[in-house]
N, C-alpha and C positions, 0 to 999 in steps of 0.2 A: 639325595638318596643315600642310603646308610647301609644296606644290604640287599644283597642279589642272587636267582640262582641260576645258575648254566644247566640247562637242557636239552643238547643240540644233540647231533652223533659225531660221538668220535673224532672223526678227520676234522671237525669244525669247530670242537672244542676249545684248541689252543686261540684260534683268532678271536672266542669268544670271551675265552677267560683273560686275556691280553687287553680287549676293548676295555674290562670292567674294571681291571687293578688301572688302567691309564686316565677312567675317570674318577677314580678318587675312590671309589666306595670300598669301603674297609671291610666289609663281612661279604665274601663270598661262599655260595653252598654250590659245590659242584656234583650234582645228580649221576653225571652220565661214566660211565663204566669202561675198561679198554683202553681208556685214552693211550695211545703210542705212550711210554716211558720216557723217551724223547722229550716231547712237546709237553710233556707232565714237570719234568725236572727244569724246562725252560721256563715254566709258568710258575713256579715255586721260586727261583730265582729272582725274578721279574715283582712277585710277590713281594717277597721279603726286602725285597731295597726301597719299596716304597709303601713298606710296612701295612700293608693288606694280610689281613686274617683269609684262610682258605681253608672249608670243613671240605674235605674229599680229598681226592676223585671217589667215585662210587658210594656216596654217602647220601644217605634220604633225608639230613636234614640236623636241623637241631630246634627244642623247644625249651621256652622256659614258662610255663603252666601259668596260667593268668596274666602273662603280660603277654606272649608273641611266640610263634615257630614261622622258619623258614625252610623252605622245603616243604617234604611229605610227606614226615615222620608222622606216625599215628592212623595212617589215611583218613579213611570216614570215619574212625572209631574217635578220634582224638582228646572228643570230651568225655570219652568212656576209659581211655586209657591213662589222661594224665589229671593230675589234680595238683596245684601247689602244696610245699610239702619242705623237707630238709637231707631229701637223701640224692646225691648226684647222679646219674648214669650216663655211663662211657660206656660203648661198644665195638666193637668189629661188625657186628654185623646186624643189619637193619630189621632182620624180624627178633632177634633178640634184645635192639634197644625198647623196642613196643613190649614184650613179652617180661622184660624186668619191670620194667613202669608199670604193669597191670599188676604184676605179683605187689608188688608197692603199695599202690590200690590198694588192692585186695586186702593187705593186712591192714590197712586202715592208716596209712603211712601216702604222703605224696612227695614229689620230688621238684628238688630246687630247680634240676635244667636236668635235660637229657640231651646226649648227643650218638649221633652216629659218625663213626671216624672214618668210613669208606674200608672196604675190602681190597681196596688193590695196593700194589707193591707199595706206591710211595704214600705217604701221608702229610696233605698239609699241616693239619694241628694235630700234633702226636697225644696220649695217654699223658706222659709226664706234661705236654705245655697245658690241658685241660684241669689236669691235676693243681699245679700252681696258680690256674685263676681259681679253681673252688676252694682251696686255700683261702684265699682275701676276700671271699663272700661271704657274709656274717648268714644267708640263710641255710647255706650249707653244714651239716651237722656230720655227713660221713658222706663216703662215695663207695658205688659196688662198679665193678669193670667186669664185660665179658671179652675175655681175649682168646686167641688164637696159637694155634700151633706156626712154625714159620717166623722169619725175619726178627729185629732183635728190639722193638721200641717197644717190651713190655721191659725188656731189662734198663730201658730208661728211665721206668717207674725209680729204679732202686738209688739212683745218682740223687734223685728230688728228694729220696726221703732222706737219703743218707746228709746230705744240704741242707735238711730240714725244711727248706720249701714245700713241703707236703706233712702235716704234722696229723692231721686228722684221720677218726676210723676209716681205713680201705679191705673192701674184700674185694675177691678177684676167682674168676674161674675162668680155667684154659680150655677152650675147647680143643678136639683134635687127639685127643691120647692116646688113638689109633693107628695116627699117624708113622710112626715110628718102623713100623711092617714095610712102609714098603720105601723102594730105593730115592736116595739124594737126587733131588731137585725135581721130584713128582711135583706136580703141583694138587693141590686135593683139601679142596674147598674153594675159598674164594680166592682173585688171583695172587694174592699176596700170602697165602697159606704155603709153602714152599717146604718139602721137608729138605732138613738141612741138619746137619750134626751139631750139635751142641742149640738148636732153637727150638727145641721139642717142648710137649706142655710137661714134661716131667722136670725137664730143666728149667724152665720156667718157673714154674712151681715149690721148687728147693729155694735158688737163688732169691726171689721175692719174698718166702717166707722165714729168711735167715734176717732178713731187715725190719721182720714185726707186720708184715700182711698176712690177714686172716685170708688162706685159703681152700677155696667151697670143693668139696669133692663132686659135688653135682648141685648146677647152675641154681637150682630149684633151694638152696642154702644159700645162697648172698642175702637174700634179704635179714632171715636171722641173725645171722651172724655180725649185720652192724645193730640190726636192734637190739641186741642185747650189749653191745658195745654204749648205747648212747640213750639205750632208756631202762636199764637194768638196775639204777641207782634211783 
């Protein structure tokens, strides 16, 4: 077995995601949402020493379009939403990684892998480690990301680029720009959306576009903005 997804509740998560990284199997998609913080950061631990990939907590999934998804990304739509193709997507959040892959679609454009990174605090496979495998895929042509107001692993984007581990067209929109109104440590969106000083989408938005990322003032622009990047010529 090569890949697996955890769909238990909660309290039952950890024993579950514990069982999977102790059998070996390398690609975990962890569905379920809440998980304790606790038993989150012990399962990412436990992860990473015996080198197991982990898309989540609260992630629907990841697809790569003619070969295979795991998970539920797509739901029933999934052969109406994705098609092979050369544009990546990264998300925060699960009805926007379906919702970029259609606009995709829709232009006549399909994408190399989609993924869902989970909405809550922690993350197993952050934006930058996704980032540096669509780097070393030859069918990857560019990547769009919909990120989030809150926590700071968009500003990890900037470390990969500046490292050059990330050399290819990226656009990006923050959602949350609202966010900003109201008091430190709201939380307001999904649970890892956190307002906090200095992680807003406005700051976000400066710092990633000081290092060469194209970005969309509204979501409904990512897809342009690499197409013209990478079939303009």
């Amino acid at each position: 077995m090569n890949a697996t997804a955890i769909y238990v509740p909660p309290f039952a998560a950890k024993a579950a995601i514990l069982e999977a990284i102790d059998g070996d199997i390398p690609l975990i998609n962890i569905i379920v949402e809440r998980i304790p913080i606790k038993d989150m950061a012990y399962c990412l631990a436990a992860a990473k020493e015996k080198n197991v990939r982990i898309i989540g907590p609260s992630s629907l999934g990841l697809i790569v379009p003619g070969i295979g998804r795991i998970g539920v990304v797509g739901g029933p739509l999934v052969n109406e939403i994705f098609q092979p193709g050369e544009i990546g997507v990264i998300s925060r959040s699960g009805g926007m990684t379906n919702e970029l892959s259609w606009q995709i679609r829709r232009a006549g454009l399909g994408q190399s892998a989609a993924v869902h990174v989970g909405g809550d605090l922690l993350m197993g496979t952050t934006y930058a480690d996704l980032l540096r495998l669509f780097e070393k895929d030859e069918a990857t042509k560019a990547v769009v990301i919909f990120g989030e107001h809150g926590g700071s692993y968009e500003f990890e984007i900037i470390e990969a680029i500046i490292k050059k581990e990330f050399t290819k067209p990226l656009a990006i929109y923050i959602g949350g720009k609202f966010a900003n109104v109201f008091p430190e440590g709201m939380n307001v969106g999904h649970a890892g959306a956190i307002v906090a000083k200095g992680q807003g989408a406005a700051e976000k938005e400066k710092a990633l576009s000081e290092v060469g990322v194209m970005i969309a003032e509204r979501y409904e622009d990512l897809v342009q903005l690499v197409h013209n990047q990478i079939y303009a010529h």
